[in-house]
C-alpha positions in Angstrom: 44.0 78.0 33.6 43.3 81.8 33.5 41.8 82.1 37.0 45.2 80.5 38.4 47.3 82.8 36.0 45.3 86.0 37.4 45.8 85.2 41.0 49.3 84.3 40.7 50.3 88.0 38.3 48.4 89.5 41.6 50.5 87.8 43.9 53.4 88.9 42.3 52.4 92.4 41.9 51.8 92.3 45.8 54.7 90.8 46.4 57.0 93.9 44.4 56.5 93.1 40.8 59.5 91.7 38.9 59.0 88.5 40.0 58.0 84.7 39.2 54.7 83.5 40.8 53.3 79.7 40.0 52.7 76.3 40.8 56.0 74.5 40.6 57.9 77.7 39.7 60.8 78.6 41.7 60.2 82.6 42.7 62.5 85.1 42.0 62.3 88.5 42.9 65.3 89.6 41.1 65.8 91.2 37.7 68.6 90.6 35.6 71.5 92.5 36.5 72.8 93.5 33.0 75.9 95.9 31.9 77.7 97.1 29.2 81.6 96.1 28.8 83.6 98.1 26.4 86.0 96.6 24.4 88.3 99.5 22.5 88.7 100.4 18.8 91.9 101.6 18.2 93.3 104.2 15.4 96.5 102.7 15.0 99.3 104.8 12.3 102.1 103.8 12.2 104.1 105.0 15.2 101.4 104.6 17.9 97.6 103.6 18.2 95.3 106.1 19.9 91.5 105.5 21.1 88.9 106.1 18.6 86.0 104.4 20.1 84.8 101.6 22.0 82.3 99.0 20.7 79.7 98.2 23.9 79.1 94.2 24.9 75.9 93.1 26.5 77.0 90.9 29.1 74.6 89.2 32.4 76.2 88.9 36.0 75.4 85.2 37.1 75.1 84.9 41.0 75.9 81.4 40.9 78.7 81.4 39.1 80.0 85.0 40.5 81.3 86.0 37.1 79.9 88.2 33.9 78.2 86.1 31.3 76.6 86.2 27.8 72.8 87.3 28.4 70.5 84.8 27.6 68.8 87.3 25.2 70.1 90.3 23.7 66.7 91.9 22.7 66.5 94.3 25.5 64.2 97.4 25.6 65.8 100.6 23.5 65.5 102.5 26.9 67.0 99.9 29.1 69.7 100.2 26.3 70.0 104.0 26.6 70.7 103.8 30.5 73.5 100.8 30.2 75.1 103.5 27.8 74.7 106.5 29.8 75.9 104.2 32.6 79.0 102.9 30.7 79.9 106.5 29.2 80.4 107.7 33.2 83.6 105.6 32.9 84.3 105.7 29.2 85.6 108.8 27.9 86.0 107.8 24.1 84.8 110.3 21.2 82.2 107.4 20.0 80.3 104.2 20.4 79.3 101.3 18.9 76.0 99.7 19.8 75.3 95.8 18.5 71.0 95.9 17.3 69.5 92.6 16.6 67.2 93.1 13.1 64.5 93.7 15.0 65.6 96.1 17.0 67.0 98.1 14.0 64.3 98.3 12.3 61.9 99.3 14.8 60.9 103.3 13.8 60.4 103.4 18.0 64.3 102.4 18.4 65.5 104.6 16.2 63.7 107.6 17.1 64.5 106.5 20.7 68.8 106.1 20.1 68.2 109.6 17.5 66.8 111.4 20.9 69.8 110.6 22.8 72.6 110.4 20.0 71.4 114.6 20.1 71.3 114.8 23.7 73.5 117.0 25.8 73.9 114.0 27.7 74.4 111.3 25.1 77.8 109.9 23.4 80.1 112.0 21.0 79.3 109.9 18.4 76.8 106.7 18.2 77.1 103.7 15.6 75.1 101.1 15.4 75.9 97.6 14.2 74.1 95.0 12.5 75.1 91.4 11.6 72.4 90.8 9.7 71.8 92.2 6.6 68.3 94.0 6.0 66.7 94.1 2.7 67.1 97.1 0.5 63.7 98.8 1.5 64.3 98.5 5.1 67.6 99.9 5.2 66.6 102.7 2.7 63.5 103.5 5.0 65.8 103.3 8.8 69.1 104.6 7.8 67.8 107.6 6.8 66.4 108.4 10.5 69.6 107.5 11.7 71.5 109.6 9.4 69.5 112.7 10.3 70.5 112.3 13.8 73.8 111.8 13.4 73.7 108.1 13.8 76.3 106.0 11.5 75.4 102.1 10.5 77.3 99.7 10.1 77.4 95.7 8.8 79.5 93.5 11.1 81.2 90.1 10.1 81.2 90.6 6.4 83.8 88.3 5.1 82.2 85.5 7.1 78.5 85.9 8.2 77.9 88.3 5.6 78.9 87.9 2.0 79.5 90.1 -0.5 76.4 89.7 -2.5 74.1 90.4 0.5 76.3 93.7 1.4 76.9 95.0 -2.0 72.9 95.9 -2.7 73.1 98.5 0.4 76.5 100.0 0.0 75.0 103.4 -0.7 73.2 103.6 2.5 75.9 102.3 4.7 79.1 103.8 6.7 81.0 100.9 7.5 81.6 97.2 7.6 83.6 95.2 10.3 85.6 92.0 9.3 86.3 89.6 12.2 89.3 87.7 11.7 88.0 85.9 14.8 85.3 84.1 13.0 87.9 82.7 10.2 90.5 81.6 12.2 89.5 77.8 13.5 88.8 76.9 9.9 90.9 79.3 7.2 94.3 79.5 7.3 96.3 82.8 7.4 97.0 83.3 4.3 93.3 82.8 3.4 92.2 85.6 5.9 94.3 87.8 4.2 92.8 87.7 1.2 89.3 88.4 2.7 90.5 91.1 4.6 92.2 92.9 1.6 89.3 92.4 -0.8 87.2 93.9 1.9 89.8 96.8 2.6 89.1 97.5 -1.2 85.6 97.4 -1.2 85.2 100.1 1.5 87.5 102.3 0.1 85.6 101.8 -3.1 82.3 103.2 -1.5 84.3 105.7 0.8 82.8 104.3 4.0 85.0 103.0 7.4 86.7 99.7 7.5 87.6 98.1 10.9 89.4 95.4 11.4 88.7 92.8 14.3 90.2 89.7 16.2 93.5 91.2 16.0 95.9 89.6 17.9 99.2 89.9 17.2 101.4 92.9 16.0 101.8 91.2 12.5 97.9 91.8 11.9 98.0 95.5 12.6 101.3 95.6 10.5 99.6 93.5 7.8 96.4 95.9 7.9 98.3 99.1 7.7 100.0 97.7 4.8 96.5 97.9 3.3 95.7 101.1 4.2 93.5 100.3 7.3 93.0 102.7 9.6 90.6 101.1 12.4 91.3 97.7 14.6 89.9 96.0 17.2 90.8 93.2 19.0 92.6 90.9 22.1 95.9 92.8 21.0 94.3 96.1 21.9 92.8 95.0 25.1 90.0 92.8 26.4 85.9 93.7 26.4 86.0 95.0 30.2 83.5 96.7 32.8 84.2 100.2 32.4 85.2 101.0 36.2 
């Protein structure tokens, strides 16, 4: 079994590397072709909504279906990350980003000292956030935050309300800049009136710890009007505008 697996990774690497070799196997000598779409956060006052920042979307062109798609993993390298960025800041000219990390990813030391190298770079974004929907435990998040901080790096908790309850977020408020509540992930099974109440209780809790609130899944004019009666500042959502490939 390891004599065929040798000659078939030389075969390959004859053959160009990046590719499938094997009995049975179907050969492909073609990498994923991967991008990041950008999908705007909006400042919105009262008169007028302006462009505060984009969150970036991993998203996989399929061939045979001649369309973007999901990626069938999300774990991609941290420099494979940085060059999608770069790439999608060419054509993005908003004064900060929002990067989605699995927990793996965010609390790699190598990640973090990777994203701190290019948050600082001439090169890199105005400003760099990084999401998480999972919630670390207290020792990680004490140990990574405080890398990203010194670089300039904010961190945020996405889906609270929903994936993420208040018990598991309240234990790192301290080391945190903002949350993210997606109205999106509610709305097949609460009804409107219940997603209110989420969304204010939330509103209260980050302007209890000072940190940045942004709403998401808005869709409609009365959810912006309904979140600047609570003193939201920051939405995101179909209303605004679609995740696109920044042209």
């Amino acid at each position: 079994m390891l004599k065929r697996a040798d000659d078939f990774l030389r075969v390959s690497k004859k053959q160009g590397r990046d590719r499938m070799c094997g009995d049975g196997v179907a050969t492909s000598d073609q990498t994923p072709r991967l991008a990041f779409f950008a999908q705007g956060i909006q400042a919105a006052a009262a008169e007028k909504a302006t462009a505060w920042g984009a969150e970036l979307l991993l998203r996989e062109y399929d061939q045979a279906a001649a369309r973007w798609l999901l990626p069938k993993r999300f774990d991609i390298s941290v420099e494979q990350q940085i060059a999608l960025i770069a790439a999608a800041l060419k054509h993005t000219p908003v004064p900060r980003v929002t990067l989605n990390l699995t927990l793996g990813q965010f609390s790699d030391p190598a990640t973090a000292d990777a994203l701190a190298g290019f948050a600082t770079a001439p090169y890199g974004p105005g400003e760099l956030i990084v999401e998480i929907t999972t919630v670390p435990d207290l020792n990680t998040i004490r140990r990574v935050t405080a890398r990203y901080r010194d670089a300039g790096i904010r961190v945020f908790i996405d889906d609270v309300g929903s994936d993420n309850s208040y018990e598991l977020v309240q234990r790192i408020l301290p080391y945190i800049d903002g949350v993210k509540f997606a109205m999106q992930n509610l709305r097949r099974h609460e009804s409107l009136g219940r997603i209110r109440e989420r969304v204010a209780f939330w509103a209260a809790v980050a302007q209890k710890a000072a940190i940045t609130f942004v709403l998401e899944g808005v869709e409609t004019a009365a959810d912006v009007q309904y979140g600047q009666q609570l003193g939201v500042a920051y939405f995101q959502g179909y209303f605004f505008g679609k995740p696109a490939l920044p042209a």
